[in-house]
C-alpha positions as CSV (number, residue, x, y, z in Angstrom):
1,X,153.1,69.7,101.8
2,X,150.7,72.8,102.2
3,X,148.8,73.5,104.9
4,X,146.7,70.4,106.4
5,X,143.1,70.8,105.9
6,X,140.4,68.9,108.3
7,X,139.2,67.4,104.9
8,X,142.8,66.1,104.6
9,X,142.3,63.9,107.9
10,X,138.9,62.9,107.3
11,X,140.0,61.5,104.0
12,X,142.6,59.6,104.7
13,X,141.1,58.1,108.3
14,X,137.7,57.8,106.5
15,X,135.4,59.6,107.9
16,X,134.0,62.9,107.7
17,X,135.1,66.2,108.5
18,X,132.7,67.0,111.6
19,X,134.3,64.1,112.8
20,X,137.6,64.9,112.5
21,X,136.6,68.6,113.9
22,X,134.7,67.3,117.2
23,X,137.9,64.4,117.8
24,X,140.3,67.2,117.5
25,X,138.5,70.2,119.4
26,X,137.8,67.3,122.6
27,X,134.0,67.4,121.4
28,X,131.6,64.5,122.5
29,X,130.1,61.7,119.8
30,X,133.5,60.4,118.7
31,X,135.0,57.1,120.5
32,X,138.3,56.8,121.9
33,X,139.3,54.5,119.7
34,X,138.6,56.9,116.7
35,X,139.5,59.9,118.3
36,X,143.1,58.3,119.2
37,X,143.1,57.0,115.2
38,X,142.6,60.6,113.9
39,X,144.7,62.2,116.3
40,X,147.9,60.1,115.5
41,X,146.9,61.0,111.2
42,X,146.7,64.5,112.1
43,X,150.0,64.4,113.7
44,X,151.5,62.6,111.1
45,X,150.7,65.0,108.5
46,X,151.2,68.0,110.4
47,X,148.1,69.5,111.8
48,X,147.8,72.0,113.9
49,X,145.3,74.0,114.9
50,X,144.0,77.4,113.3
51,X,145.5,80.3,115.6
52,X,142.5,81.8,115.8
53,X,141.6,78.9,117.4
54,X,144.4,79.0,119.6
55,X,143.3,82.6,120.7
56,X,140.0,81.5,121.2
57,X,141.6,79.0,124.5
58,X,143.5,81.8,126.0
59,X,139.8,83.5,127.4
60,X,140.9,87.1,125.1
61,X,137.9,89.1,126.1
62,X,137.4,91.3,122.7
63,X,136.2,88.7,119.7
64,X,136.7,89.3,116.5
65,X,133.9,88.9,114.1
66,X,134.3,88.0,110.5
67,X,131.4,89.1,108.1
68,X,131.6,87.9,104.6
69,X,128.8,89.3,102.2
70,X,128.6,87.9,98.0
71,X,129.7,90.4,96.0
72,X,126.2,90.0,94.0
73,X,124.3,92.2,96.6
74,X,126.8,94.9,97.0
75,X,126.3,96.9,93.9
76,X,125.4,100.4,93.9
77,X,121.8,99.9,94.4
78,X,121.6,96.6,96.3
79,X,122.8,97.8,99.6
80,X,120.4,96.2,102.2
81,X,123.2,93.7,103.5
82,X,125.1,97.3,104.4
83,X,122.6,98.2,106.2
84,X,122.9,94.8,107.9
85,X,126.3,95.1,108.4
86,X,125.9,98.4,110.2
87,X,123.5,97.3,112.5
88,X,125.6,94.3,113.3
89,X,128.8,96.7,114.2
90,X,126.1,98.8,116.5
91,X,125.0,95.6,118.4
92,X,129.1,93.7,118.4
93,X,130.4,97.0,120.0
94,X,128.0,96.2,122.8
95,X,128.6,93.2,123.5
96,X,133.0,93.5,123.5
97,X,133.3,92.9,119.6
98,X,135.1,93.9,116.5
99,X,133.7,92.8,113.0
100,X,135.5,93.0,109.4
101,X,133.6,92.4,106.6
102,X,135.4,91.1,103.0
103,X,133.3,90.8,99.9
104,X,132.9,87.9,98.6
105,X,134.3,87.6,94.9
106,X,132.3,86.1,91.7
107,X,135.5,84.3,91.2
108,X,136.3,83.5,94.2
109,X,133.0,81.8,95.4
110,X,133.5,79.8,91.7
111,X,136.9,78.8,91.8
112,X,136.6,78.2,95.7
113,X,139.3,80.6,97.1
114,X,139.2,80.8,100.7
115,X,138.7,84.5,101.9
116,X,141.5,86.5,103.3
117,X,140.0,87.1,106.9
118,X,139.6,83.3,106.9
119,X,142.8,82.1,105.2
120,X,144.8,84.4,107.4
121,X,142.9,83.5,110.5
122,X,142.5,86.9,111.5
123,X,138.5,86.5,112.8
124,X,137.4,84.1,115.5
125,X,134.2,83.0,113.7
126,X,132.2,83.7,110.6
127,X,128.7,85.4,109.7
128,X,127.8,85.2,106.2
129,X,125.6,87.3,105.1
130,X,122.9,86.3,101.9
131,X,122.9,83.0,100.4
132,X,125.8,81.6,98.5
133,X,126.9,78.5,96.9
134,X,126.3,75.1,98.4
135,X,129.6,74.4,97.0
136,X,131.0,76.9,98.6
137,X,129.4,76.7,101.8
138,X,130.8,73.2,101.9
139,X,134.6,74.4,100.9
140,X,134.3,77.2,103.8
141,X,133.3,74.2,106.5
142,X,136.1,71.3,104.8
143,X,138.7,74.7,105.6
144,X,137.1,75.8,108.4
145,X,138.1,76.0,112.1
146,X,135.4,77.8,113.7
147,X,131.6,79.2,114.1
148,X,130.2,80.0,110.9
149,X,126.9,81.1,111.1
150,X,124.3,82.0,108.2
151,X,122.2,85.4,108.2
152,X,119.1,85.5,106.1
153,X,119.9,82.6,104.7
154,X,119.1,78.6,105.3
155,X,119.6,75.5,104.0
156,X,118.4,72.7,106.3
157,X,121.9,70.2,105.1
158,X,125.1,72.7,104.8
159,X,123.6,75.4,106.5
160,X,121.5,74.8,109.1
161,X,123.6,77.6,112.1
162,X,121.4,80.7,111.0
163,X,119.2,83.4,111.3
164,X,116.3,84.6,109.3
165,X,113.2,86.4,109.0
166,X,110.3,85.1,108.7
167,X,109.7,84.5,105.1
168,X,106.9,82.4,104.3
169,X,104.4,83.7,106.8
170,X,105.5,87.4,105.7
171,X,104.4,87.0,102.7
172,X,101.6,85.3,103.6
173,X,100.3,88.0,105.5
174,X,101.3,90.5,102.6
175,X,99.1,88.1,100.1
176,X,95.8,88.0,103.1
177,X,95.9,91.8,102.9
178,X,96.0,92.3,99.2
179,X,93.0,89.9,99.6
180,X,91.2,91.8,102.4
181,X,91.2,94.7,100.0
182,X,89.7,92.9,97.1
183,X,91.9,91.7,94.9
184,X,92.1,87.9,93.2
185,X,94.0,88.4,90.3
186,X,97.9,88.5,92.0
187,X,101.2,88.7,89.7
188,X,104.4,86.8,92.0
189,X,107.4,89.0,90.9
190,X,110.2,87.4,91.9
191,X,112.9,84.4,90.3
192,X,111.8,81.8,93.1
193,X,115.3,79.0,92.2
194,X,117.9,82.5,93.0
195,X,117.8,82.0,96.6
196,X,116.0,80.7,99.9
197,X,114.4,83.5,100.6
198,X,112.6,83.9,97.3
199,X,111.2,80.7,97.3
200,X,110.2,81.2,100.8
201,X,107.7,84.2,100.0
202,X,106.8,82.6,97.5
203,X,105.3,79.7,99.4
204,X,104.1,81.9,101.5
205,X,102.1,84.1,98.4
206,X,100.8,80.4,96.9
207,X,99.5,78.8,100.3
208,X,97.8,82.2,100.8
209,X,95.9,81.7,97.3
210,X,95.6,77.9,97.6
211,X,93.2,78.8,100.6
212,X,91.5,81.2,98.4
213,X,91.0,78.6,95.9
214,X,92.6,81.4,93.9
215,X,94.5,79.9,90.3
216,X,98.3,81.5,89.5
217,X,98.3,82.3,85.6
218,X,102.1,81.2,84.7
219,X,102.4,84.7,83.2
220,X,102.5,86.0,86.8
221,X,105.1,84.3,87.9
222,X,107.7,86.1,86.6
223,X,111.1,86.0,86.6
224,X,113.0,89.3,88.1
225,X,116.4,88.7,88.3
226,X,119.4,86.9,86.2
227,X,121.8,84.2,87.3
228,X,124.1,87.2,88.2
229,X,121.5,88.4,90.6
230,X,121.3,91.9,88.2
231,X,117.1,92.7,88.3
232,X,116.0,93.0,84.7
233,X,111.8,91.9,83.8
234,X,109.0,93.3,81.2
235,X,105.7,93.5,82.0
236,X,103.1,91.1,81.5
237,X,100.6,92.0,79.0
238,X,98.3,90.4,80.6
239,X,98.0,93.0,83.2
240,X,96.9,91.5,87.3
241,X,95.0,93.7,89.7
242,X,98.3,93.2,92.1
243,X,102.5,92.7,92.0
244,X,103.4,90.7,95.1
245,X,107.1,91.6,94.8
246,X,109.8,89.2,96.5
247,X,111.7,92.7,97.7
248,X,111.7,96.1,97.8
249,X,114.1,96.6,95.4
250,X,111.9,95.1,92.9
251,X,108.9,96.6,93.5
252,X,110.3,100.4,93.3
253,X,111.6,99.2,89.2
254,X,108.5,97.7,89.0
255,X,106.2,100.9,90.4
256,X,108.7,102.9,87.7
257,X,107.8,100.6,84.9
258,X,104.3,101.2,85.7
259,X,104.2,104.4,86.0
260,X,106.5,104.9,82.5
261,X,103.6,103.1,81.0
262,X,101.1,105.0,81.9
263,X,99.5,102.9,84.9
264,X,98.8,105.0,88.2
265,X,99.6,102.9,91.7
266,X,97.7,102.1,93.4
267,X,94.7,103.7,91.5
268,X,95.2,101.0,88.5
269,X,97.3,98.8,89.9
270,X,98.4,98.2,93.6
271,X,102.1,96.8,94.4
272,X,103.5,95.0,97.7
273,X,107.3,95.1,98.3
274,X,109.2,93.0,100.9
275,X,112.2,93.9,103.5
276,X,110.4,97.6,104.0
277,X,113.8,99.4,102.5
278,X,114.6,101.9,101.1
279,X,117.1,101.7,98.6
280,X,119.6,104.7,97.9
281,X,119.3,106.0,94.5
282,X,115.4,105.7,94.2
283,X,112.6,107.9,95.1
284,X,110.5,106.8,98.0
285,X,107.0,105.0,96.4
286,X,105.5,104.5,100.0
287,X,105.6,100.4,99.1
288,X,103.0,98.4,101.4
289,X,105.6,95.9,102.9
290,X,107.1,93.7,105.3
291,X,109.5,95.1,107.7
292,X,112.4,92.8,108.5
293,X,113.7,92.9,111.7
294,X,116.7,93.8,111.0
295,X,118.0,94.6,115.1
296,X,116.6,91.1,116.3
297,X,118.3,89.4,113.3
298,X,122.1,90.3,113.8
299,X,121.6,90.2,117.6
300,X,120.7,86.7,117.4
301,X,123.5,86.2,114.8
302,X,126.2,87.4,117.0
303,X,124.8,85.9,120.2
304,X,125.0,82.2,118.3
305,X,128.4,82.7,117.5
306,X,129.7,84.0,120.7
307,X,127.6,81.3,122.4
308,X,129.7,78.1,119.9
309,X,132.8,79.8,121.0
310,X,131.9,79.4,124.7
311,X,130.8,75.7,123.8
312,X,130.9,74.3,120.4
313,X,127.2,72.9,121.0
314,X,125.6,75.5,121.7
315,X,124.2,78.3,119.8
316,X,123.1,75.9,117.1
317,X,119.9,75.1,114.6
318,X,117.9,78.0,113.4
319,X,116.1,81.4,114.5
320,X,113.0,82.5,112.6
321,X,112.5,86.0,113.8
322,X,109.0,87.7,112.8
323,X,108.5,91.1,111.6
324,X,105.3,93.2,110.9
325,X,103.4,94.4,107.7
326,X,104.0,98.2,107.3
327,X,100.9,99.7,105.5
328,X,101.7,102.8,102.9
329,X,100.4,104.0,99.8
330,X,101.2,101.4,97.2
331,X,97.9,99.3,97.7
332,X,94.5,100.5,97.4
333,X,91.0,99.2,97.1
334,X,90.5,96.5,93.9
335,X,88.6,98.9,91.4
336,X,85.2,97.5,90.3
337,X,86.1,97.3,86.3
338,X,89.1,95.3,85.2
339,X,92.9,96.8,85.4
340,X,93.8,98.7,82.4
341,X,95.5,97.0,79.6
């Protein structure tokens, strides 16, 4: 037989695979009785546990980190989670930490293939950045051994360990300003079903207008990304005063768009961008956004894993860290005619 997976157990004793994971790692919640019941199946089919695990008992000072970031966001423009990753090395030297990050593969995340830094038990707990798969996510806990925590993404069932910025009100605050300044007739750029974030600002965008008894024309909610997560869109031709963009990286292609077509921004048309990053590759449009706190974030990140590794039941639920509206040149005053068409 292969190596015994905590789903394994759970199967065959019936329950499920917390279950199994709090009986075997002397957690509370699980009776003697059922605790004795899964112990004596795990035995018998040859268990043991993970050696990172192992490592985890003897007190070794230095932790090692595992970072695991979808292949989908790592292409030559989409770098943001890089930037994550380097703050989060900055912050894990501090606190006695290495971290080794592995890309997470289409085919891998489809086909559920463990990756190596997992499968070879070489980290002592997880950090994913950006949303994946639920599927996946619940592969990674059935094989799983230790902390896994989520960063800048959340799912309140698989996973609920994470860390993110906040979302919803950001965008919010983004949408009140565009208001301040005039304007009622607001595009949402962004495909709201990709990922948790998305729909997140988007929420945020549409309670901002439901309070303005402000209407959203389906035309300007537009799609700006394929399943792939590659950014592709066309312009309405129904032209709005405003974008609200779900990301930086979207509002520079759309500001380029614009400007190919003859608009000027924000004279014509005035764009808001979220994540306040710049992306290598494209020139700096000075995009009215909202800065993630990208410090706080990974801080928290690696203090919730350290903390599970001191006791399993700590260090859990999730951290909604705020960030700040950074006001730049993409946004001016709603003109007094309509938008050029």
């Amino acid at each position: 037989m292969g190596k015994v997976r905590l789903a394994d157990i759970a199967k065959q004793v019936g329950v499920s695979t917390v279950t199994v994971h709090n009986a075997l790692s002397g957690q509370k919640g699980v009776s003697d009785e059922m605790r004795s019941k899964i112990q004596a199946v795990a035995d018998e089919l040859g268990y043991r546990q993970a050696s990172a695990a192992r490592k985890r008992e003897t007190g070794r000072s230095t932790k090692n980190i595992g970072v695991i970031i979808s292949e989908k966001y790592l292409d030559e423009n989409v770098s943001f989670y890089w930037k994550m990753y380097q703050e989060l090395s900055l912050v894990a030297t501090d606190k006695n930490c290495m971290v080794a990050v592995e890309a997470l593969k289409h085919e891998m995340e489809h086909q559920l293939i463990l990756p190596k830094i997992v499968e070879e038990e070489t980290v002592d707990g997880v950090i994913i950045m950006g949303e994946v798969s639920r599927e996946y996510i619940g592969f990674l806990k059935d094989e799983m051994d230790m902390p896994l925590v989520f960063l800048d993404f959340y799912d309140h069932i698989l996973a609920k360990d994470a860390v993110i910025t906040d979302n919803f009100y950001g965008m919010y605050l983004l949408t009140e300003y565009l208001f301040e300044r005039g304007f009622t007739k607001m595009a949402y750029l962004g495909s709201i079903h990709a990922t948790s974030s998305i729909m997140d600002r988007y929420c945020g965008f549409y309670k901002a207008l439901l309070e303005r008894g402000v209407s959203l024309l389906p035309e300007w909610l537009i799609e700006d990304r394929d399943a792939r997560g590659d950014i592709g869109f066309e312009l309405p031709r129904n032209m709005p005063e405003a974008f609200v963009c779900n990301c930086d990286l979207t509002a520079e292609i759309l500001i380029m768009k614009l400007e190919d077509a003859g608009y000027r921004i924000p004279e014509d048309v005035s764009v808001v961008g979220f994540d306040n990053y710049l992306h290598p590759g494209f020139p700096d449009k000075k995009i009215t956004s909202y800065e993630v706190n990208m410090k706080a974030m990974v801080k928290i990140a690696l203090e919730k894993i350290l903390k599970q590794l001191k006791n399993p039941n700590s260090g859990r639920g999730l951290n909604v860290v705020s960030g700040h509206v950074v006001e730049k040149e993409s946004v001016g005053f709603c003109p007094a005619g309509a938008p050029k068409n």
